[in-house]
Backbone bond lengths (Angstrom), bond angles and torsions (degrees), N, CA, C in turn:
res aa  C-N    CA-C-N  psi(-1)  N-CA   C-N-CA  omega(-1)  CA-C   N-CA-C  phi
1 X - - - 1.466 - - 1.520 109.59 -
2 X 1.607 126.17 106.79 1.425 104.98 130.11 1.240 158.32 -86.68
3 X 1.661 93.64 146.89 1.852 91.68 -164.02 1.792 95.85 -133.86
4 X 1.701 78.53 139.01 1.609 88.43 172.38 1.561 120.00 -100.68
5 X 1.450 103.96 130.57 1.736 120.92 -170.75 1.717 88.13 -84.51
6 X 1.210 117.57 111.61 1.562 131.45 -164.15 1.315 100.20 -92.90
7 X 1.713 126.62 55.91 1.562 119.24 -179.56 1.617 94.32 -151.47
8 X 1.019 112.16 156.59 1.666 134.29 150.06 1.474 118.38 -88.11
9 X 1.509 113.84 -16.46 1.256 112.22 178.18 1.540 108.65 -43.24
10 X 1.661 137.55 135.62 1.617 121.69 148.11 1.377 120.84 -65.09
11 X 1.737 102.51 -27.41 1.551 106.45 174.49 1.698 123.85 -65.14
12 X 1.012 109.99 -45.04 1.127 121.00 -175.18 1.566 124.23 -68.29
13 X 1.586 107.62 -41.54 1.050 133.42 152.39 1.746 125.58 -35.44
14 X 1.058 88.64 -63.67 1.194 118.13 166.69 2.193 118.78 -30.77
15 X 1.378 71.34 -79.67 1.825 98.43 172.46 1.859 103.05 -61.16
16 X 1.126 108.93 -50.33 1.707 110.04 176.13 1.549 113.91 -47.76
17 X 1.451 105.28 -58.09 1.231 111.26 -174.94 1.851 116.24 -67.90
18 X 1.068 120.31 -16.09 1.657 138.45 -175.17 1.510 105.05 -83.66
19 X 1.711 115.86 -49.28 1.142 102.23 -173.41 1.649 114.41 -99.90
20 X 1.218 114.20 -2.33 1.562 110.15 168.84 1.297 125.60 -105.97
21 X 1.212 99.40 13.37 1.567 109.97 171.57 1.702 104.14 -112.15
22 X 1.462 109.56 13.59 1.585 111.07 -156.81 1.689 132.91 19.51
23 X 1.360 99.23 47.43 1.285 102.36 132.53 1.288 142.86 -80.06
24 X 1.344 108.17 -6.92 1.510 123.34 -166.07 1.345 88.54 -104.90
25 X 1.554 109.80 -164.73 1.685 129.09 162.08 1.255 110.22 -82.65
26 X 1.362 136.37 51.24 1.485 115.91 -164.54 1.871 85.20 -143.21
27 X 1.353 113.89 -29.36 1.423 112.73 179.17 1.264 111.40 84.88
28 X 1.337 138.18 142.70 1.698 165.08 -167.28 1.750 73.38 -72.36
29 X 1.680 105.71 121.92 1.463 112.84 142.35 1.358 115.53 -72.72
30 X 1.145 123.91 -53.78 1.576 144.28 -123.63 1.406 104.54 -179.87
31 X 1.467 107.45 148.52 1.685 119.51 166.71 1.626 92.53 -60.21
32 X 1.370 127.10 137.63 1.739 115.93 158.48 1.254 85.84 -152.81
33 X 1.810 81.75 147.95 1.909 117.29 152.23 1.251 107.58 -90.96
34 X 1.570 113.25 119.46 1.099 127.23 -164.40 1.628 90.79 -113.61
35 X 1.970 95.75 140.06 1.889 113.02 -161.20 1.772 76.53 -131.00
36 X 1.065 91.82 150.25 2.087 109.32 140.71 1.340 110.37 -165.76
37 X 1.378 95.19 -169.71 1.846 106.61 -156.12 0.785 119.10 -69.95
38 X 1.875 127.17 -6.96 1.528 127.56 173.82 1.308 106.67 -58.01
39 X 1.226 132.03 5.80 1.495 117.97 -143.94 1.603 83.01 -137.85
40 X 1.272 123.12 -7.66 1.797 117.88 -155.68 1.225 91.29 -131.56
41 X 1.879 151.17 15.51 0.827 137.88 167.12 1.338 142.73 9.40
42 X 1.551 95.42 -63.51 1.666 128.01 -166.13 1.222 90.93 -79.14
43 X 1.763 146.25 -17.59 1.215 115.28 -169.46 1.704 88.47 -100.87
44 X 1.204 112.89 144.90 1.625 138.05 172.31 1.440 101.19 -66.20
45 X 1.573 110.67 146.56 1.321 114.50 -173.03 2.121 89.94 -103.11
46 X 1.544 81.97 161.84 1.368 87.84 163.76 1.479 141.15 -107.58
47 X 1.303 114.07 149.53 1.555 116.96 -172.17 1.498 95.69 -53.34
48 X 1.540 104.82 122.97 1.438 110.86 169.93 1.899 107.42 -91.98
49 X 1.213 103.01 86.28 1.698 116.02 -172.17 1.674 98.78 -79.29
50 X 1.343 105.52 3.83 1.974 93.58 -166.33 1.774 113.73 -70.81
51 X 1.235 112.68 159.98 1.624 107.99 -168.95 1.935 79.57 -87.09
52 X 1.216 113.67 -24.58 1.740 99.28 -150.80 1.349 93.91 -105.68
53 X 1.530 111.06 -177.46 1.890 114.48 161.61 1.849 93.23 -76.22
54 X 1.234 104.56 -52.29 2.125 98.09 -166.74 1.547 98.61 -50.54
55 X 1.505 136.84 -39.17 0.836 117.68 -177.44 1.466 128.24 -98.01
56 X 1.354 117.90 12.78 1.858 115.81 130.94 0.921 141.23 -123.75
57 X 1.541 101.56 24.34 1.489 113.19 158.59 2.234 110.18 -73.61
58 X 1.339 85.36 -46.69 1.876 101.96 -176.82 1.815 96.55 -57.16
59 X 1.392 113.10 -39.82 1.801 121.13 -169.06 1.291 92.20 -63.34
60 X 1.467 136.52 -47.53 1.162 124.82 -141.05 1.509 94.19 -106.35
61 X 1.328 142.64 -30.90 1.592 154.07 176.79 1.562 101.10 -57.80
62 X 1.578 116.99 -41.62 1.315 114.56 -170.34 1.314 107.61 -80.86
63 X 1.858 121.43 -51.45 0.999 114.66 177.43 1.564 133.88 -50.92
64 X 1.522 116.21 -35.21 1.276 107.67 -167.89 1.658 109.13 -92.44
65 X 1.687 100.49 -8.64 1.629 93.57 173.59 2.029 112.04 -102.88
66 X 1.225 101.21 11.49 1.363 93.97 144.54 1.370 125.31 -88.44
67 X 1.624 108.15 -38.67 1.588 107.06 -169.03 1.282 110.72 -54.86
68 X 1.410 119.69 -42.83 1.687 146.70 -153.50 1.333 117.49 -104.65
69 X 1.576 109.91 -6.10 1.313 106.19 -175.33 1.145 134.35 42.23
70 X 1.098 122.35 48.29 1.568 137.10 175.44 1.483 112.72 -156.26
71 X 1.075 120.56 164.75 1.647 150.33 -177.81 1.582 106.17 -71.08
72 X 1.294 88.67 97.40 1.925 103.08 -171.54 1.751 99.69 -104.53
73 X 1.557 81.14 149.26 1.576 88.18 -178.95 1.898 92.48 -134.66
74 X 1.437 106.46 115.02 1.715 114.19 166.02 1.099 107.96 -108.78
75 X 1.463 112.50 171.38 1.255 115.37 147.36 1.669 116.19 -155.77
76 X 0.967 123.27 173.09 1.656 123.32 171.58 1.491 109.33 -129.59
77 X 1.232 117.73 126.47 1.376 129.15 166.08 1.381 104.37 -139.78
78 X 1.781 101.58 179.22 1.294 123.38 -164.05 1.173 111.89 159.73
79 X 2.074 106.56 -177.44 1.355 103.38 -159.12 1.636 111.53 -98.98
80 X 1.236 139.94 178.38 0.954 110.10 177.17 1.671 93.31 -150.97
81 X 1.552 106.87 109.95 1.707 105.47 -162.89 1.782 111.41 -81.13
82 X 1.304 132.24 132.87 1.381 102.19 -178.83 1.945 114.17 -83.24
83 X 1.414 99.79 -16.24 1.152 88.26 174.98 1.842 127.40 -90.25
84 X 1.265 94.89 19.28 1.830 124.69 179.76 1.504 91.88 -107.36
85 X 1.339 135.44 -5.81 1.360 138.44 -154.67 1.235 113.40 26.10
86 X 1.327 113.56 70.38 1.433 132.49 169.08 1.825 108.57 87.82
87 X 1.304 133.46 15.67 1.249 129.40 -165.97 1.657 93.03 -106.01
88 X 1.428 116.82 167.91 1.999 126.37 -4.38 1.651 88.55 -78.55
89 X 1.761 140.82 16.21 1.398 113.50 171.09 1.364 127.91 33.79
90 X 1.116 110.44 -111.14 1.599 112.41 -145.77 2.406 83.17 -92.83
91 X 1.070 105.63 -22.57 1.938 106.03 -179.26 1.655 99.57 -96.70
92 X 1.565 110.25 27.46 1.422 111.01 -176.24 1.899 100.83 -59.29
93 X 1.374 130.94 -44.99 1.144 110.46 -175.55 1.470 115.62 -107.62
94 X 1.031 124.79 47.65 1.458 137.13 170.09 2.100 122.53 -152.14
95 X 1.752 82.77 14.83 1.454 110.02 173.75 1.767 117.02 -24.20
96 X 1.803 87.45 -74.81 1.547 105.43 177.06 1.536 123.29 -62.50
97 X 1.120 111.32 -38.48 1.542 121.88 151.88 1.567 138.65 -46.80
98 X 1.376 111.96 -20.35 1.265 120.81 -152.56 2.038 69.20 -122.96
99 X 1.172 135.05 -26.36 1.098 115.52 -159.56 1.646 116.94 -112.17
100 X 1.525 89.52 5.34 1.642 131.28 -171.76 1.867 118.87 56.52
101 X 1.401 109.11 43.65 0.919 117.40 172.82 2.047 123.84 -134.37
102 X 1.538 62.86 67.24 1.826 78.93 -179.30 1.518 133.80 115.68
103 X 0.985 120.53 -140.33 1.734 103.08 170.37 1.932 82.63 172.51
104 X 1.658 93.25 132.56 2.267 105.06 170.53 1.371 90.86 100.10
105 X 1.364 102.85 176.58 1.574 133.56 -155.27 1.980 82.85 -76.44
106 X 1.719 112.25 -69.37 1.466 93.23 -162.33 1.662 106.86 -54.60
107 X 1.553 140.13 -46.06 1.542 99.81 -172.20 1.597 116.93 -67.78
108 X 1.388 104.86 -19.84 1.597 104.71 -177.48 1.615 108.48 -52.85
109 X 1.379 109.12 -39.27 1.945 121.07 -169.34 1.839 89.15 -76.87
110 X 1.305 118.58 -25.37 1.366 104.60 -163.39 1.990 106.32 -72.66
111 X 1.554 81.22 -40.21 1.324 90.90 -159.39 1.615 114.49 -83.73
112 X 1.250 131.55 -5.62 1.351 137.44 162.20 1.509 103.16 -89.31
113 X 1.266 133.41 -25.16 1.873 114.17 160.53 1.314 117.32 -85.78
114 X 1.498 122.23 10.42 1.234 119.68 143.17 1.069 128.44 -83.10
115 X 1.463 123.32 -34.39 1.365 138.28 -167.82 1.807 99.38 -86.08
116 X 1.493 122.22 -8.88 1.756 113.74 -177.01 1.670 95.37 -123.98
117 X 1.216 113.14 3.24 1.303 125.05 -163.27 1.577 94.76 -52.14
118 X 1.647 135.88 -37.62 1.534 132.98 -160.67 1.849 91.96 -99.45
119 X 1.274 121.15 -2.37 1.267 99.22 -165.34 1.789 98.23 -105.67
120 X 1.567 98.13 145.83 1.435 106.00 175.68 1.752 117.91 -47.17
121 X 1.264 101.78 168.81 1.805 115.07 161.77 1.194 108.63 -46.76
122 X 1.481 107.68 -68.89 1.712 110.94 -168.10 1.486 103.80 -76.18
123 X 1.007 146.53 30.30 1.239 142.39 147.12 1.350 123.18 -105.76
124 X 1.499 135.72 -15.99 1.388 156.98 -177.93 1.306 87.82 -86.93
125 X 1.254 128.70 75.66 1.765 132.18 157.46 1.511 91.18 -97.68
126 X 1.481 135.71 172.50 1.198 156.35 127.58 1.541 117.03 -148.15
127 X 1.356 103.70 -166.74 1.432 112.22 -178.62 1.165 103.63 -155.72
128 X 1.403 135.63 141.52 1.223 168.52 155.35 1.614 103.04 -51.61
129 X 1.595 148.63 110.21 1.650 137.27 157.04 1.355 93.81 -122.80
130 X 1.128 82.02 147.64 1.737 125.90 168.17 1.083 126.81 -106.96
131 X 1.249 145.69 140.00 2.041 131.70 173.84 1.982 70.85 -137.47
132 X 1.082 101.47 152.40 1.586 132.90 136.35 1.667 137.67 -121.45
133 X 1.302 126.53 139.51 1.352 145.85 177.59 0.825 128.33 -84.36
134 X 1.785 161.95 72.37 1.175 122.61 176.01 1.530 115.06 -91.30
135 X 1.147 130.75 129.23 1.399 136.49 -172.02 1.777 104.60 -107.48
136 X 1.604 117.68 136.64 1.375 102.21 162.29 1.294 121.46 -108.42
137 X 0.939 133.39 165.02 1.793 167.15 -118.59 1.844 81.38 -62.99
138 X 1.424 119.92 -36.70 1.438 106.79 176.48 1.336 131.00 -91.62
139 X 1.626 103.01 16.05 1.697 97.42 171.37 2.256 100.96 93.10
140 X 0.836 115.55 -14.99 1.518 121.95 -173.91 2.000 90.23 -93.07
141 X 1.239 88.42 120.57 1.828 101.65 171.91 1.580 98.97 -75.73
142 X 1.253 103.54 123.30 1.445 115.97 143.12 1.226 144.35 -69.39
143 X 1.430 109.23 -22.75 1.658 108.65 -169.37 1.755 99.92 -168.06
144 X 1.012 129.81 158.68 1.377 144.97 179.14 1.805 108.76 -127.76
145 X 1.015 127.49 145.37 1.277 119.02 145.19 1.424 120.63 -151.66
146 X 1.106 135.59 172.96 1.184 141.87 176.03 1.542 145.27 -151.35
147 X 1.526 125.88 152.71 1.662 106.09 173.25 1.710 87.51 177.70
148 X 1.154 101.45 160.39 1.618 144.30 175.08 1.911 115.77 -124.19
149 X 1.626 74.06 156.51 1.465 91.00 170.28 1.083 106.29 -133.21
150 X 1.417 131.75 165.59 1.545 148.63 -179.40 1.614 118.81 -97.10
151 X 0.834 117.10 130.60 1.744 118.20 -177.73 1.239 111.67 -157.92
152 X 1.673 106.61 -166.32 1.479 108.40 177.67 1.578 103.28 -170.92
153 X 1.397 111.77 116.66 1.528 135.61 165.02 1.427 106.18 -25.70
154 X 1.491 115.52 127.15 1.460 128.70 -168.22 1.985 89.31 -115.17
155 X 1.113 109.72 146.69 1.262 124.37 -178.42 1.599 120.28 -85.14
156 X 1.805 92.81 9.09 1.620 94.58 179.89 1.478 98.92 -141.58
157 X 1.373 153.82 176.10 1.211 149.49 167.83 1.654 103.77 -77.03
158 X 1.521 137.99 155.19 1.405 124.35 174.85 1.851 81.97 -149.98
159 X 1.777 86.11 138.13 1.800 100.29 163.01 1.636 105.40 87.93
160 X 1.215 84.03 156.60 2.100 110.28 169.49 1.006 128.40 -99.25
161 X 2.099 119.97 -4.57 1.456 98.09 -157.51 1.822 80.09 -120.17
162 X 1.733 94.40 -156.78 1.758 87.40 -173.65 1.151 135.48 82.95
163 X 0.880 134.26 179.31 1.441 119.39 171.78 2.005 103.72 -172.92
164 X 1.031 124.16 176.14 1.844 119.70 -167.27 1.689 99.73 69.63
165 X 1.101 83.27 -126.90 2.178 94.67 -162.22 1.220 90.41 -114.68
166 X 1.676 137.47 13.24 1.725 117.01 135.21 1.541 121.16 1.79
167 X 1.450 108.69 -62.71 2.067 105.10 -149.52 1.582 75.29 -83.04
168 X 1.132 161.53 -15.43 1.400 147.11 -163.07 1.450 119.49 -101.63
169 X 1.792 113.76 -30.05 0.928 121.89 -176.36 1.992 120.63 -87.88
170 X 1.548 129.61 70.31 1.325 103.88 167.87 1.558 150.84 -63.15
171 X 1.016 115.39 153.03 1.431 103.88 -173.78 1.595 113.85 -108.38
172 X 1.484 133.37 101.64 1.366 113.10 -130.72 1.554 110.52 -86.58
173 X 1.510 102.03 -20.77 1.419 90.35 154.09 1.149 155.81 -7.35
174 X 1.462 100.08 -73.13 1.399 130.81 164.02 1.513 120.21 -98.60
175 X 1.258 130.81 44.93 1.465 134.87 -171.77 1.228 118.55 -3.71
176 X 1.555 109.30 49.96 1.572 117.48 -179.01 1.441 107.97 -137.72
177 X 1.259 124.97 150.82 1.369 131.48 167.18 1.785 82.30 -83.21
178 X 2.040 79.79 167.35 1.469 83.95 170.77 1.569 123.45 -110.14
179 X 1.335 107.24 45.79 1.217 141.30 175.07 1.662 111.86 -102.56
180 X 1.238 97.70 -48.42 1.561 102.25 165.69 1.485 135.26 -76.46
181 X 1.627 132.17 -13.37 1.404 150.26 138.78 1.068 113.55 -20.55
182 X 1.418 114.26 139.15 1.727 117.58 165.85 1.728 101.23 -66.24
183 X 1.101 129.67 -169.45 1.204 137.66 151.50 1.824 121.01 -38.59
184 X 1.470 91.45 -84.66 1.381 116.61 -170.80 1.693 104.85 -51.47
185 X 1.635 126.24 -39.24 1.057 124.53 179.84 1.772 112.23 -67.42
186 X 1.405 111.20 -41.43 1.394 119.77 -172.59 1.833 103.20 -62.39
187 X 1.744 112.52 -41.68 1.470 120.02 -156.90 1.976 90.65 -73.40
188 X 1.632 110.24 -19.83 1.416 107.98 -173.54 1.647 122.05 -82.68
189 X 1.232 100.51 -3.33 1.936 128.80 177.51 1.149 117.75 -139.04
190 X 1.419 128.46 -13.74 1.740 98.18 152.28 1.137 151.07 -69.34
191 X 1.581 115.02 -161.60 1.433 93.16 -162.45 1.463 77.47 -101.45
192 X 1.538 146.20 -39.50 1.456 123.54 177.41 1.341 112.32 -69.53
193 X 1.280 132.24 -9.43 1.489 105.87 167.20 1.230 113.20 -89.97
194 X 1.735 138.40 -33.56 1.546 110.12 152.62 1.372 125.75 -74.60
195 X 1.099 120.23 18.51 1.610 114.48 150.30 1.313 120.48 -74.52
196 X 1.658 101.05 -42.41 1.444 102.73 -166.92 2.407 109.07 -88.13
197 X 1.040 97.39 1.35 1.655 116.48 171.73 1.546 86.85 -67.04
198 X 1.800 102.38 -74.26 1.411 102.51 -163.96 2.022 118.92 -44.67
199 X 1.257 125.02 -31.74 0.961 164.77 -140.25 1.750 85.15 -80.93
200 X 1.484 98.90 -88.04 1.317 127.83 176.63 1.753 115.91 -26.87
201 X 1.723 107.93 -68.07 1.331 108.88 160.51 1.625 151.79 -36.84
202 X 1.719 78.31 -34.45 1.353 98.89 158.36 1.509 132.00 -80.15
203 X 1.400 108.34 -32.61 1.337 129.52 177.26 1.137 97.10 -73.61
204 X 1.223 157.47 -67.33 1.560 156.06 -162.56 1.967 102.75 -65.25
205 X 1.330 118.68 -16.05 1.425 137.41 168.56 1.531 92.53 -65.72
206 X 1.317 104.80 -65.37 1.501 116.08 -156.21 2.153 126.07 -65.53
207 X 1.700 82.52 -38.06 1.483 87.61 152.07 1.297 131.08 -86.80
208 X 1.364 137.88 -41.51 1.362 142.42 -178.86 1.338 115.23 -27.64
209 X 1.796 113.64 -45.61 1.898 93.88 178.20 1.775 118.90 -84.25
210 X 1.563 83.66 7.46 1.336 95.35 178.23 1.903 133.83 -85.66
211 X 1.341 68.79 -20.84 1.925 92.19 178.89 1.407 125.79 92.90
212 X 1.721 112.31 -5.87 0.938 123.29 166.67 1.898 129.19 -59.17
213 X 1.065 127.51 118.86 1.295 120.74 -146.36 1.980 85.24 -87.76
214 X 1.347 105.94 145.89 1.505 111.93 161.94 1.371 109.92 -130.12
């Protein structure tokens, strides 16, 4: 099967390519040739106009597997602060941009510990969501899935790995941001790696009457 990972993210990319090739915690769906957009330049991305993540994750799954004719897999996630009452959400990575103070993960991290900077510990809860898409080669979604994790905004950045608002987000559970996680531990508690579990189950549904071995 090829399938196109519908991001420029390296992070994301990254994590996509780890857990569907099961190297990660997410387990080998399927043999796949794995595509993304480094490679598709010339096709224009689309205005993600959706109010939700499901609805530009589905915008962006349909669009690039019509342009490209192939079996696209998007998704949209982000953070979701409760004391932002759910913001920057669905403008989680164009935060600082949208608020004209900067553009990438560091002004985005800069500019939400300014913006929680007066609010207590126990009020800095958020959550991490994920939606995924898989769309085939004609633009018609096949499948949706989804999931979150629970955390809470640290008043300092923590860790090297990750990438978005990782060093900001801990999970107190585990007295770690998820910036500080190996790989495999982070892909076993996020919110895109149980999205992409859910994903998988379904996908191994989806080939089986097909004969495709997973």
């Amino acid at each position: 099967m090829r399938l196109l990972i519908a991001t420029t993210n390296p992070g994301k990319l990254r994590e996509f390519r780890q857990m569907l090739s099961g190297n990660g915690s997410g387990g080998a769906v399927a043999p796949i040739e794995f595509d993304d957009l480094s490679a598709h330049r010339d096709v224009a991305a689309p205005e993600e106009s959706g109010r939700t993540f499901t609805d530009n994750a589905c915008l962006k799954a349909s669009h690039y597997a019509r342009q490209l004719k192939v079996f696209t897999l998007a998704d949209d996630s982000g953070l979701a602060v409760d004391a932002l009452a759910g913001k920057p959400g669905v403008h989680s990575a164009r935060w600082a941009e949208l608020n004209s103070s900067g553009r990438g993960d560091a002004d985005n991290n800069a500019l939400l510990l300014r913006q929680l900077a007066p609010v207590p510990d126990d009020q800095r809860t958020a959550r991490f969501i994920c939606v995924l898409a898989l769309s085939d080669p004609g633009g018609q979604i096949l499948m949706t899935a989804s999931d979150s994790v629970e955390g809470r905004i640290l008043c300092a950045p923590r860790g090297q790995n990750g990438f978005g608002y990782d060093p900001l987000f801990l999970i107190d559970a585990l007295g770690r941001t998820t910036a500080e996680l190996p790989p495999d531990q982070k892909h076993a508690i996020s919110h895109r790696g149980r999205a992409l579990r859910r994903l998988a189950r379904m996908l191994k549904d989806f080939y089986r009457p097909l004969g495709v071995p997973s």
